[in-house]
C-alpha positions in Angstrom: -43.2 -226.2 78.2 -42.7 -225.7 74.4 -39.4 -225.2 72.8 -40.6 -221.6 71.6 -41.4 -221.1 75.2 -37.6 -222.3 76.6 -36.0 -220.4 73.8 -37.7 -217.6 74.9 -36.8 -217.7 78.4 -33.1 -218.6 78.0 -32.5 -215.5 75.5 -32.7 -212.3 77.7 -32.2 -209.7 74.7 -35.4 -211.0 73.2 -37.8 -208.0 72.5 -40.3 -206.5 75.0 -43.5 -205.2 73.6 -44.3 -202.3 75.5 -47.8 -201.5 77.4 -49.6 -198.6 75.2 -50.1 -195.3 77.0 -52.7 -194.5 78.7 -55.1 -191.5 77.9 -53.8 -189.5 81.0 -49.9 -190.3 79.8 -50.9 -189.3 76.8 -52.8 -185.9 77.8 -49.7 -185.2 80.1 -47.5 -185.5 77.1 -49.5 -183.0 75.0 -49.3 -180.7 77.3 -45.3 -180.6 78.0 -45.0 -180.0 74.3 -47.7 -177.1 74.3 -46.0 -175.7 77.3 -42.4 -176.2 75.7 -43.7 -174.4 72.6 -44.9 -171.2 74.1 -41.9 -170.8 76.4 -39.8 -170.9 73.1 -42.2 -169.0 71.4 -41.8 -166.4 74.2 -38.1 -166.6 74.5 -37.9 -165.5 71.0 -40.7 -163.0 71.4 -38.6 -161.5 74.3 -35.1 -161.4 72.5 -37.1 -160.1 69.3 -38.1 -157.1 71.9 -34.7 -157.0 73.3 -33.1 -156.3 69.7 -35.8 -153.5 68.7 -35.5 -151.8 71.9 -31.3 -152.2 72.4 -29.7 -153.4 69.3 -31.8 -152.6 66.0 -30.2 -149.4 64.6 -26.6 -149.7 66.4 -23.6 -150.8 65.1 -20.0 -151.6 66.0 -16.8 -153.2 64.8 -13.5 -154.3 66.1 -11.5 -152.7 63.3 -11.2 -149.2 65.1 -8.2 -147.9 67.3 -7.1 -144.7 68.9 -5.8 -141.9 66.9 -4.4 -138.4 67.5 -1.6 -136.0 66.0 2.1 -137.1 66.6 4.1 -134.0 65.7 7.5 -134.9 64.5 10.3 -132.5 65.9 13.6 -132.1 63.5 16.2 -129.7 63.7 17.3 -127.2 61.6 20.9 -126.8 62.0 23.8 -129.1 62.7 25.7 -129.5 65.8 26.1 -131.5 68.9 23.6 -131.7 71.5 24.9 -129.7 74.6 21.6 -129.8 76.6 19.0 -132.7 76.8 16.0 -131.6 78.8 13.2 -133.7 78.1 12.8 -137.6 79.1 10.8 -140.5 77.5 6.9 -139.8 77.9 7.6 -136.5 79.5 4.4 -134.1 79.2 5.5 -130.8 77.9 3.9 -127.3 77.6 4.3 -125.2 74.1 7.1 -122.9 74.3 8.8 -125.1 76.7 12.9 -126.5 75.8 13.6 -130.0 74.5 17.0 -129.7 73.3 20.1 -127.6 72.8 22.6 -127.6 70.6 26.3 -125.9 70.7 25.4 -122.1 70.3 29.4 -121.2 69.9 29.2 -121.3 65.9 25.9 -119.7 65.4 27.3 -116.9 67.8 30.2 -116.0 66.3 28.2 -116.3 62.7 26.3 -113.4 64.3 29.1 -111.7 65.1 30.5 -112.0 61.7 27.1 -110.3 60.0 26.8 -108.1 62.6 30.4 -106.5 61.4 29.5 -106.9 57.8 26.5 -105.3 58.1 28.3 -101.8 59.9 30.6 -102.1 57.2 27.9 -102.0 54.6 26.2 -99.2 56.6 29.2 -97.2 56.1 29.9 -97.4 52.9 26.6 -96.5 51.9 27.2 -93.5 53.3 30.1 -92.9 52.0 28.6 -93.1 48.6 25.7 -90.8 49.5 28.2 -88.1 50.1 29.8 -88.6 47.0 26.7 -88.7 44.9 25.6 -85.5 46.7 28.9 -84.4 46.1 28.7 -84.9 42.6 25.5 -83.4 42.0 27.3 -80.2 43.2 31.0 -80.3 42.1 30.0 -82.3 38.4 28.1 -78.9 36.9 30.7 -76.8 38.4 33.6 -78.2 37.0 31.8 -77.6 33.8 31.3 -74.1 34.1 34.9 -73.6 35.6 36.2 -75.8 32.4 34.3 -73.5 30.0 35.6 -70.8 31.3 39.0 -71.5 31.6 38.5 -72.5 27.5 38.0 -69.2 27.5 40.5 -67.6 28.7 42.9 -69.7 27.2 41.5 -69.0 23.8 41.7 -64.9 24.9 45.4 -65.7 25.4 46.1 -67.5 22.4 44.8 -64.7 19.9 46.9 -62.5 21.6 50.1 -64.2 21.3 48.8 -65.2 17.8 48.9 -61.4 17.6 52.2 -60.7 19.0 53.5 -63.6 16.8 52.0 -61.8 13.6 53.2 -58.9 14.2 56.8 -60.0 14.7 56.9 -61.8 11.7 55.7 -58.7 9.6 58.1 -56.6 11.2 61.8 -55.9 9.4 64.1 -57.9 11.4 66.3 -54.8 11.7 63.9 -53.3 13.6 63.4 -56.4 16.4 65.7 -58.8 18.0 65.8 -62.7 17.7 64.8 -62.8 21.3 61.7 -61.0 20.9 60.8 -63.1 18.3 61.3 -66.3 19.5 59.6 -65.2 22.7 56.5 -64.4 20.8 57.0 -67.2 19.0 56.8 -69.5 22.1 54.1 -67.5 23.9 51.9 -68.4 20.9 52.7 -72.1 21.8 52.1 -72.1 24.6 49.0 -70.6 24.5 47.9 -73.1 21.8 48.6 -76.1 24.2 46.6 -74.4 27.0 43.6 -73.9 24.5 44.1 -78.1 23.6 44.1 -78.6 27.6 41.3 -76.3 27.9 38.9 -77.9 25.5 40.1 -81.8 26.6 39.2 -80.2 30.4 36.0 -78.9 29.1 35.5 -82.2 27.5 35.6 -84.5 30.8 32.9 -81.9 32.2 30.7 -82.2 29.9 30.5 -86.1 31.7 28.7 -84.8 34.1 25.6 -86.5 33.7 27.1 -89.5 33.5 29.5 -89.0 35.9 26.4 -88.9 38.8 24.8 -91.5 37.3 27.7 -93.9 38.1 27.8 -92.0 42.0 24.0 -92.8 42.5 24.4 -96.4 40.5 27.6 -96.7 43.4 24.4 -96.0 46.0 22.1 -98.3 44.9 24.9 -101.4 44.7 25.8 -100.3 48.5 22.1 -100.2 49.5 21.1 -104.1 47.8 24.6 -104.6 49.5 23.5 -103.4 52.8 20.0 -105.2 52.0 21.7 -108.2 51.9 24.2 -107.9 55.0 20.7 -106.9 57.2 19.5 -110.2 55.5 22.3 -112.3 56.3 22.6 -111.0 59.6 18.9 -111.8 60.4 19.4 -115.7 59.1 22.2 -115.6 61.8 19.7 -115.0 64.3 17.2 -117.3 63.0 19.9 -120.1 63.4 21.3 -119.1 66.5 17.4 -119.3 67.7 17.4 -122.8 65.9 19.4 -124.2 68.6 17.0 -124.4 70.7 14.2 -126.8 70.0 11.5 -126.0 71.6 7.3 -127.6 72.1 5.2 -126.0 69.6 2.4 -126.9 71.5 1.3 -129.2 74.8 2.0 -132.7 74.1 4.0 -135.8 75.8 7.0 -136.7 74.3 7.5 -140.4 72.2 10.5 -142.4 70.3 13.0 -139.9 71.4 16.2 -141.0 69.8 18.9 -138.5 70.4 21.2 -138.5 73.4 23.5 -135.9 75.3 26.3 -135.2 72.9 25.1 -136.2 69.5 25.8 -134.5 66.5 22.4 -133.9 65.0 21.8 -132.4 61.4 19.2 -130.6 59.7 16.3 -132.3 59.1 16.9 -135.2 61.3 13.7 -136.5 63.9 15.0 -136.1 67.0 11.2 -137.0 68.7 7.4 -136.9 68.3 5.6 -135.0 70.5 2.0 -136.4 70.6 -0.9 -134.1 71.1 -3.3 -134.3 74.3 -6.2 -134.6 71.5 -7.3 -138.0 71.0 -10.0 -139.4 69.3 -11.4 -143.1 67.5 -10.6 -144.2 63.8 -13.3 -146.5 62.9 -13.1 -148.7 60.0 -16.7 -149.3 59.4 -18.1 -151.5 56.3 -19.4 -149.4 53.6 -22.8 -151.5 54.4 -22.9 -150.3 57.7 -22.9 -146.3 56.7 -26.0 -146.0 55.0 -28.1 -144.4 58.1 -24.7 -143.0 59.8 -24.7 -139.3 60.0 -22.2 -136.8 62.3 -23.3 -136.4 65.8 -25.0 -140.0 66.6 -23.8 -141.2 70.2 -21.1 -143.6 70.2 -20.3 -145.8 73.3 -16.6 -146.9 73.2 -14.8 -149.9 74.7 -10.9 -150.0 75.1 -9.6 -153.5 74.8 -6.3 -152.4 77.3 -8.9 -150.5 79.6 -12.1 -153.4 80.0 -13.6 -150.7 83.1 -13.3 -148.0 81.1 -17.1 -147.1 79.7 -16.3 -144.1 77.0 -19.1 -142.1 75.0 -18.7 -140.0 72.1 -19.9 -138.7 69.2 -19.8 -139.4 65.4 -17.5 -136.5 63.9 -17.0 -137.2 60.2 -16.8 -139.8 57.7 -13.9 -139.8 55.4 -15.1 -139.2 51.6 -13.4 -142.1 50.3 -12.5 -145.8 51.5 -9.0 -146.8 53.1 -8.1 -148.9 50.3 -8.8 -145.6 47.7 -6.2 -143.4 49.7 -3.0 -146.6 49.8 0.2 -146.2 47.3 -0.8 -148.5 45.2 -5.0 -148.3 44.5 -6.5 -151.4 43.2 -7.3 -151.4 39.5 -10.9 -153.1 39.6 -10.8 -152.0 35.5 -8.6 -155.1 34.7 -8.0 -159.0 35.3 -10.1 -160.7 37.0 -12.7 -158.7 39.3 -13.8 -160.1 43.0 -15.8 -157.3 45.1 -14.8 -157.2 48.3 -16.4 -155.5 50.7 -14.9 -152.1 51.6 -13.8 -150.4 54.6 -14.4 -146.3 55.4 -12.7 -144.8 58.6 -14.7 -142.6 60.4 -14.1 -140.2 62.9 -15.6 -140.4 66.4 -14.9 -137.7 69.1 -14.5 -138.9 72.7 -16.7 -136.6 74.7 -16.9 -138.3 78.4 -15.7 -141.1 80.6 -11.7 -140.5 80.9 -10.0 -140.3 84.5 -9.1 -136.6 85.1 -5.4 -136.2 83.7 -5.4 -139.6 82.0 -5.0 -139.9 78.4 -4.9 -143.1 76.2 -1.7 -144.1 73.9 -2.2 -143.5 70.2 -3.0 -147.3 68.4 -5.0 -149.2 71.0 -7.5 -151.4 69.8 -11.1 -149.9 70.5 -14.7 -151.1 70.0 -17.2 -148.1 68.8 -20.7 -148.7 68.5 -23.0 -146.1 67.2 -26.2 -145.3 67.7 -27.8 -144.6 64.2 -31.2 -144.3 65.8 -30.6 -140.4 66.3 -31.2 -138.6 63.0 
């Protein structure tokens, strides 16, 4: 044996050649591979198919949720809460009563107008009479006046007379008596002409005089205008005590208690509205063949057995970043587009348990069918 021969044997990594295939190996081979081809070639054929038929001309995203209208309920007048009727999630009826506060104020506030507004009712009739009065009496008194001036002035020429005549008489023939008498009827009768004319002067007011009773009328009516209005805002805030459902709804983040003083304006809860429906924050690359009543199946993330369908309702005219506080200024700096988000509106139609509802917020996955035009 040759030393090759020994190495060989005594080194057992030493490479093997190994024996060529033969023509039916290699046949068998050949055909593995063919066979391996097609099958991929016909699992792609068949998930090719499977997109046209279930998945070309849908789309979806995760960045949707459940929306609805949260009213929020604030009161309108201060006061302590005397009546609490309404729990946390408690499904109320429009009209029905979520809170009371202390009536005791607001009722004697009524009271109080009530009063002021007979008052006012009174007076204004008061000054009715008067004006009506005046309209009579004012033209009278200036007809009685005139006359009177009359008379007086009658009275004073004939003392003025009498007076004359004493002083052209020889005061032989009269006596001092006489003529101071005379004297003093003329006076007199001079003083009663003055009183006469200043009388005759107030009548001629007249006019004026009914002006100022029917102006009287008129500040008594805006009075009693506004005593009927004051007395009505009593009323509206003795009704403001109660708080009450403006329409069906369950109530949410109540945060008032039995006894709390409450003031105007303050949220005392949100009543959320039976109608819910899906905000969809779809990329503006995905809206191109989207159009208002396309199917939409919906998944709830909270409810996995839950299988909704709806219905595309609108697509808001602008993107979510367009309608924030603080819009981005793409005019200046640097500019990086970014892809941008438009909510749309989808209405559920079917597949909610009779008297179930979901919770506004909940993480939903829509996914629309843009194959109907």
């Amino acid at each position: 044996m040759s030393e090759s021969t020994r190495g060989d044997q005594g080194n057992p990594q030493a490479p093997q050649e190994k024996p060529e295939p033969t023509p039916q190996e290699r046949r068998k081979r050949r055909r593995i591979l063919i066979i391996s081809a097609v099958a991929v070639v016909f699992v792609i054929i068949l998930v090719a198919i499977w997109y046209v038929i279930f998945e070309k001309g849908r789309v979806s995203t995760d960045d949707a949720y459940t929306d609805g209208r949260s009213v929020s309920m604030s009161v309108k007048v201060a006061g302590y809460v005397s009546r609490l009727a309404v729990n946390d999630n408690q499904f109320v009826r429009a009209g029905d009563l979520l809170l009371e506060i202390d009536p005791r104020d607001y009722r004697n506030s009524v009271e109080s107008a009530m009063g002021q507004l007979a008052q006012a009712q009174a007076q204004l009739a008061q000054a009715r009479l008067n004006a009506q009065v005046a309209r009579t009496a004012r033209p009278s008194d200036l007809t009685s006046a005139l006359a009177n001036l009359e008379s007086a002035r009658a009275s004073y020429d004939r003392a003025h007379a009498d007076a004359q005549r004493q002083r052209m008489v020889d005061p032989r023939a009269t006596t001092r008596t006489l003529f101071d008498q005379a004297t003093t009827e003329e006076r007199a009768t001079a003083m009663q002409v003055r009183e006469a004319e200043a009388r005759v002067s107030t009548a001629r007011l007249a006019p004026q005089n009914i002006a100022i009773a029917d102006a009287q009328v008129h500040a008594l009516e805006a009075a009693l205008t506004s005593a009927t209005a004051q007395l009505s805002q009593s009323q509206l805030n003795l009704g403001y005590t109660e708080l009450r459902a403006p329409q069906d709804g369950r109530v949410t983040r109540r945060n008032v208690e039995m006894g709390d003083y409450v003031t105007p304006g303050q949220t005392v809860l949100d009543l959320v509205t039976p109608e819910i429906w899906v905000t969809a924050n779809f990329k503006e690359s995905q809206l191109a063949d989207m159009r208002p009543g396309q199917p939409v199946a919906i998944t709830v993330d909270a409810y996995p057995h839950l299988k909704l369908h709806g219905h595309v309702d609108s697509i808001q005219m602008g993107s979510g970043s367009r309608f924030t506080a603080f819009p981005a200024e793409n005019a200046t700096g640097n500019f990086v587009k970014i892809v941008q988000r438009v909510p749309v509106k989808i209405l559920i139609d079917s597949g909610m348990p009779d008297g179930r509802t979901l919770p506004l917020g909940l993480s939903v996955n829509p996914t629309v069918d843009e194959r109907t035009r």
